[in-house]
N, C-alpha and C positions, 0 to 999 in steps of 0.2 A: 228473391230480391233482398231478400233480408240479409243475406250475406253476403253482398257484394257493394256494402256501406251505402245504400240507397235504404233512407229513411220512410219505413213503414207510417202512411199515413195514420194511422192512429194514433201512433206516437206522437207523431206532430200534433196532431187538435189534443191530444192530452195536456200536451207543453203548452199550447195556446192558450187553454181552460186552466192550465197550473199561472202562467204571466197574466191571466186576466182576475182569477183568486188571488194572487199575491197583489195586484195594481188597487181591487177594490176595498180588499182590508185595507191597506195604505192609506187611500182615502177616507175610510170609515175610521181609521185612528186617526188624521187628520181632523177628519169634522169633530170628533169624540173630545179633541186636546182642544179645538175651537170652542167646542160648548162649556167646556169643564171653565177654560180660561174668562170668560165672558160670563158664566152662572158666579166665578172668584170674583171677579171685577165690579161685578153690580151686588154683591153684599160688602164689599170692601166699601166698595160707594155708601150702601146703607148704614155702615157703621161709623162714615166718616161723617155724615148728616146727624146721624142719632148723636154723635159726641160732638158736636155743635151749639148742641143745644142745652144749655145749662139751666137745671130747674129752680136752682137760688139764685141766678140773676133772673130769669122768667118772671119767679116771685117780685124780686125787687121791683120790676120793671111794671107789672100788673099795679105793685103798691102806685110804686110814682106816679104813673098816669092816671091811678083813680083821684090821688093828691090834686094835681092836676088839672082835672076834670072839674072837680069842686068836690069830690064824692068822698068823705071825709069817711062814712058809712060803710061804704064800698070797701077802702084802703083799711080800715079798721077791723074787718072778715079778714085781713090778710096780716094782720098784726096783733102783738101781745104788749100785754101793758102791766103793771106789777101789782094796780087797785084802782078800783073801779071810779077813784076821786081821781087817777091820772086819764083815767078812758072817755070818761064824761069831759072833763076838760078840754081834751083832742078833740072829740066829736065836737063841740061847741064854738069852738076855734075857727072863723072867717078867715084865716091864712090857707091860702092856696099856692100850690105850686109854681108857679110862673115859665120856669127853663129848669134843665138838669142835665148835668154829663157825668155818668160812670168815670172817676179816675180811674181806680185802684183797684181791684179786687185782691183778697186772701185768703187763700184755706188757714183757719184756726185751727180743725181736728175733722174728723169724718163728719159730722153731724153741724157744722159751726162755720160759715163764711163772713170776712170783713168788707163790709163795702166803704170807700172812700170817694167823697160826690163832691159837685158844686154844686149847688142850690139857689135855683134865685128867688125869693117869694113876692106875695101880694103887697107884703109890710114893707119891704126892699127891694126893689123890682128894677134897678142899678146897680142890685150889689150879687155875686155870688159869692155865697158863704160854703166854708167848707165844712160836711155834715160828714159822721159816720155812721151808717147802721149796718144791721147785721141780718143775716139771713141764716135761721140755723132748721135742723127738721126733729123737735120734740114726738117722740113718738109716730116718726115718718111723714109728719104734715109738714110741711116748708112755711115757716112763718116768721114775718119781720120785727124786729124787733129796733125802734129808731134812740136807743142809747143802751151804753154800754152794761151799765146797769141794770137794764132790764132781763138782760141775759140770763136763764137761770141755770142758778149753778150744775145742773147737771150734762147742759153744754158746753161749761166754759169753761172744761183744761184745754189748759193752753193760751189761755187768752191773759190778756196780760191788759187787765181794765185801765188801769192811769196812760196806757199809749193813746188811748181812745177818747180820755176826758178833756174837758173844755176849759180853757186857763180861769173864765170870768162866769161865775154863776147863773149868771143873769141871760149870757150869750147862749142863742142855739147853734154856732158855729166859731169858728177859728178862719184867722187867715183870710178875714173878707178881701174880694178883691170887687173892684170896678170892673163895671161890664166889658167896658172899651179895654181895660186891661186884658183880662178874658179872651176877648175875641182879634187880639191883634197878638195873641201866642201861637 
């Protein structure tokens, strides 16, 4: 039979066995590209959450709300101060935070972030003043520092101190605006 172009059954379930190896790798490359694409997808995801999250405004944001809070104590584990005649002072300080919005944010240099805020306090609690401080990481600890000056010099190339400073001695902010000004922006 074999030579009279009538196809030898075995050949045929070979061909069978050969189209059904060929159909099952297809789909095991199939699922293979599915997994591969969906194991990319969900670390891509995880990196775009990881860089979400930024650990000098985290900082900032733990300061503010311990401010805040009342927790002067609290906010002061999270900040530097340049003598301990300034730190006692802060700590002693019945001014509380009231409201706050991140304007601004700037990287200075790897190690050095500027923040730009309104701030409303206990003292002025109609006015947001605009405050800058800084979030820099001394020796890899993220820690705030709430004036220009405090900054130490081994953070601050790049920083350019007089952008930062306050016209009036006396003032802890610039540019006060009315609440209702504020909130009708």
């Amino acid at each position: 039979m074999r030579g009279l172009g009538i196809p030898d059954p075995a050949v045929k379930k070979r061909k069978r066995e050969q189209k059904m190896g060929t159909k099952k790798r297809t789909i095991l490359c199939i699922v293979g590209i599915c997994i591969l694409v969906l194991g990319g997808s969900l670390l891509y995801r995880q990196s775009v959450v990881e860089r979400d999250t930024d650990p000098y405004q985290d900082t900032l944001i733990s300061y503010l709300e311990a401010m805040k809070a009342g927790t002067a104590d609290q906010a002061a584990k999270l900040a530097s101060f340049p003598n301990e005649d300034i730190k006692s002072a802060y700590l002693s300080s019945p001014i509380v935070i009231v409201d706050y919005e991140i304007k601004k944010s700037e990287i200075i240099n790897d190690q050095l972030r500027a923040y730009t805020l309104l701030i409303k306090d206990s003292m002025n609690p109609d006015v947001y003043r605009r405050i800058y401080y800084f979030v820099g990481t001394p020796e890899g600890q993220y820690t705030v520092y709430i004036n220009a000056e405090y900054v130490p010099d081994t953070l601050s190339e790049g920083l350019n101190k007089e952008k930062y400073s306050y016209t009036d001695e006396d003032s802890l902010g610039v540019g006060e605006i009315e609440s209702s000004d504020h909130l009708s922006k």
